[in-house]
N, C-alpha and C positions, 0 to 999 in steps of 0.2 A: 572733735571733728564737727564741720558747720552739716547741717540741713541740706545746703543746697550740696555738698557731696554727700552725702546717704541720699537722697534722693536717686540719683544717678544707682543706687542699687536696689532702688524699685524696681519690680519684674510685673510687665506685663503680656497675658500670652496670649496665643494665637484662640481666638476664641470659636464656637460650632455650637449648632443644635446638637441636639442629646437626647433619645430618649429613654429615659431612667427608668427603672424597677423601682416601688416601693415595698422594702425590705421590712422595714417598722413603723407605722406611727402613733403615737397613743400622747399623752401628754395629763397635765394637772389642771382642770379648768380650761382657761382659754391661753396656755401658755401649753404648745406642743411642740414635740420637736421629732423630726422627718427622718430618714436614714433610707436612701436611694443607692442601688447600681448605679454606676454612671461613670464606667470609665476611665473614656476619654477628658470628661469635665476633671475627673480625681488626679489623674497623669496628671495634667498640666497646674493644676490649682494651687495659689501660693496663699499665704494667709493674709486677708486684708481684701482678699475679694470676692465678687459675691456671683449669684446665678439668676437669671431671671425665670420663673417657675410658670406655667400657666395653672391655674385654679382645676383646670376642668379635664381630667384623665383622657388620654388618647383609647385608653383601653381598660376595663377592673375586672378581666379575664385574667386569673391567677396562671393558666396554664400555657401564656401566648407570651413567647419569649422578646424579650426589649431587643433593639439593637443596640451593639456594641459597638456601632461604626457611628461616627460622625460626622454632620453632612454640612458642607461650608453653605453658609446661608445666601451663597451668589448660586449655589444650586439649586435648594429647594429653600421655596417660603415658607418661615415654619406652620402663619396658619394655612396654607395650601397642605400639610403634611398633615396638619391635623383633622382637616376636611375630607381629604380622601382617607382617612383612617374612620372616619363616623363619630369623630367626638365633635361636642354643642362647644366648637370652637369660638365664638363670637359672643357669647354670655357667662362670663366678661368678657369683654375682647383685649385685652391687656393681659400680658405675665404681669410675675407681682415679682421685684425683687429681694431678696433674702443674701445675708450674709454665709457664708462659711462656714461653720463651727468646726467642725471635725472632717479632714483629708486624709484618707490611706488610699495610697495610691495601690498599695499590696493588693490590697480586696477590690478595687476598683468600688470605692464607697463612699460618700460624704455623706454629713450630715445637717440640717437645720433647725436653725429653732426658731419658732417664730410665734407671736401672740395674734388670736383672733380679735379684730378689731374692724374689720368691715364685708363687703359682699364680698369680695375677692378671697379672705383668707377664711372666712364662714365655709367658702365653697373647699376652697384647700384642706380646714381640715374633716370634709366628709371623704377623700379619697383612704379606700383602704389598700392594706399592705396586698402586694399583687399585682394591683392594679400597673401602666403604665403611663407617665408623663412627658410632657412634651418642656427641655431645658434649654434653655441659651447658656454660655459660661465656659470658661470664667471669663468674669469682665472684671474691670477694673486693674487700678494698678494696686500693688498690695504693699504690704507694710516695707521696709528695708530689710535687705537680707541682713540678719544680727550679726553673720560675719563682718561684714564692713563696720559695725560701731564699737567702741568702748567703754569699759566700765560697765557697771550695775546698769539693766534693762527694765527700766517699772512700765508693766501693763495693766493702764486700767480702763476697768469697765463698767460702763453706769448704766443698768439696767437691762433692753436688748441689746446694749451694745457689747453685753457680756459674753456672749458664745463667740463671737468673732475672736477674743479672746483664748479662747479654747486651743484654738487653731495657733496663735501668735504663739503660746506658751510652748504646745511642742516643737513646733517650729525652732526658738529658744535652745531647748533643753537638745534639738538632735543638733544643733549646731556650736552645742557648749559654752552658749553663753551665759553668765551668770544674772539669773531674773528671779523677778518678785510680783506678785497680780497685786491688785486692791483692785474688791469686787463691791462696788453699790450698789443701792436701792430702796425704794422707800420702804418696802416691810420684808420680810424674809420670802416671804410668799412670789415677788418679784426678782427672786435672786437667779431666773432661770439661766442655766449654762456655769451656774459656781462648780457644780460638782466636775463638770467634765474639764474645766481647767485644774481643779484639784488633783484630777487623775493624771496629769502630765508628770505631776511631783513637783512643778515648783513650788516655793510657799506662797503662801494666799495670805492678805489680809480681808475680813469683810466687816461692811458696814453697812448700817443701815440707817435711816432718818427717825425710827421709832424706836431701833435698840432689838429688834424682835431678832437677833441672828448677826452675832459679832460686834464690833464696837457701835455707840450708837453717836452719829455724826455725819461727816460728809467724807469721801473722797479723798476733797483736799486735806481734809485734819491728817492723813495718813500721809498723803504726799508731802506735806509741810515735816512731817519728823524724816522722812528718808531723804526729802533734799538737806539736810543739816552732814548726810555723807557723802559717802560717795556716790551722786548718781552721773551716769554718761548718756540714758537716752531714756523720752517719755514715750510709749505709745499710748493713746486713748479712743474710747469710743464709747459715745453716750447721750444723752442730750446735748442740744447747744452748750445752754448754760454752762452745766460743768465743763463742757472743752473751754469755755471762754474762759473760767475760772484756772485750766488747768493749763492754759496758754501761758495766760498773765503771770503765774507763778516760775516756768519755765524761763518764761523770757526774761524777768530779774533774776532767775540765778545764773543764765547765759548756759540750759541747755537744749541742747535738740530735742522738737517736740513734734509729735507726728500727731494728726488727728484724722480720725475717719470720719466723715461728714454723709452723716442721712439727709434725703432730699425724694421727693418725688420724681418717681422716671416715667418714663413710658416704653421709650424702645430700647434703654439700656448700653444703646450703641455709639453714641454723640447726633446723631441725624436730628430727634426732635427738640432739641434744646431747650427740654422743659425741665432739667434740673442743675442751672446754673448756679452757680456761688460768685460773690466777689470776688475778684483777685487785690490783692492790698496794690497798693500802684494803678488800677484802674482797671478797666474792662471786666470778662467775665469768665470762668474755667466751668465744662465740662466735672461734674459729679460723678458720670459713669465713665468717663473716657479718662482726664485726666488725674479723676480721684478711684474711688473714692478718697482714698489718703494722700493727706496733703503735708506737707510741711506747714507746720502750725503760724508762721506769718507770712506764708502765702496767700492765706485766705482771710477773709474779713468776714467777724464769724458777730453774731449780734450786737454787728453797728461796729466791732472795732478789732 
């Protein structure tokens, strides 16, 4: 089956503010991961897309109930919602976006994972569990529904591109498709979101660039033995690099390869245009609108 019909079983959905409960957050060092009420965002959420989070709690009053209504954003501004609520909405003045790891829609619950790496997620992870948050999501388009493909489904994940992962895997498994992870990273220590793909049941392979935590290599060394079978569809998510690498390989064995492409946003929505990608043929695609996942030669991913 080509790309360009799995695409066609991308799902994107009706997106809303949200504001969430935080239910857990603790993490290892500067690698934490979130777990929110949130609905509405849970209901609709497919895997392969993401939320846009603001840093700075609307509220860390553990006994002030979130809402569970969703409010379309031609309603209310979310930072107007934040300001009449009393939160330091404007420092930062940007949500930060974050992938999906984990959707129950049962519990009305997702999850995040996300590493500290600047003023935005410094501030993200001093919110404690209790507290409430102000969410955009879901956004984006998400991976192919696995019903539509064939064959063996390998999903890999290089680094934070790991928990999004998470989410794909059951996805997978409640849709009976026959799948397989390969999880990378440079040391085990960065292997954040292996265990919760673990827990779906698929099989895992992991690697790492030092050997500290499964085979020691790359990515592709795994993906080079399983395209030798039967494979019917890639998905990936990780640095550039390896999707370039994991494109290239795809495209000489002639299969379907999905990539999910990190980029800088601001509004999350397509408005500011500040996280375009190349499209192969010219011009330029929407990252939060049109992607994040793409069909792996729709995009023109480090020059090629």
């Amino acid at each position: 089956m080509m790309s360009s019909a799995l695409r066609q079983a991308q799902i994107q959905a009706e997106w809303a503010t949200e504001h969430g409960r935080v239910l857990a957050h603790g993490g290892d060092g500067e690698i934490r991961k979130l777990t929110l009420f949130a609905p509405e965002i849970a209901r609709q959420a497919t895997a392969g897309q993401f939320v846009q989070i603001h840093p700075r709690p609307l509220s860390q009053t553990a006994t002030e109930a979130p809402s569970a209504q969703a409010a379309p954003l031609a309603q209310v501004a979310p930072l107007a919602q934040a300001a009449l609520a009393g939160a330091p909405a404007f420092d930062p003045l940007l949500r930060r976006p974050i992938s999906l790891c984990e959707i129950r829609p049962e519990a009305g619950e997702i999850s995040l994972i996300y590493r500290v790496v600047g003023r935005g997620t410094r501030a993200l992870s001093a919110v404690p569990p209790g507290a409430v948050v102000d969410l955009l999501g879901p956004l984006g388009r998400s991976f192919p529904d696995p019903r539509a493909g064939q064959g063996r489904l390998v999903l890999i994940g290089g680094g934070l591109g790991i928990p999004p992962m998470a989410a794909a895997a059951r996805w997978a498994m409640q849709s009976g498709r026959d799948a397989v992870a390969i999880l990378g990273a440079r040391t085990a220590r960065y292997l954040a979101g292996a265990r919760e793909v673990a827990e779906t049941g698929i099989p895992v392979i992991t690697v790492t660039d030092d050997g500290s935590a499964g085979e020691q290599g790359l990515v592709t060394d795994a993906l080079d033995r399983l395209l030798i079978e039967r494979v019917g569809e890639v998905w990936a998510c990780g640095p550039e690099p390896m999707l370039v690498a994991v494109k290239e390989r795809c495209a000489a064995a002639g299969i379907p390869c999905f990539v999910s492409v990190e980029r800088h946003m601001a509004c999350g929505f397509g408005a500011c245009l500040g996280c375009t990608v190349p499209r192969a043929g010219g011009g330029y695609l929407k990252t939060c609108q049109d992607g994040p996942v793409f069909p792996a030669e729709e995009v023109i991913l480090g020059g090629c």
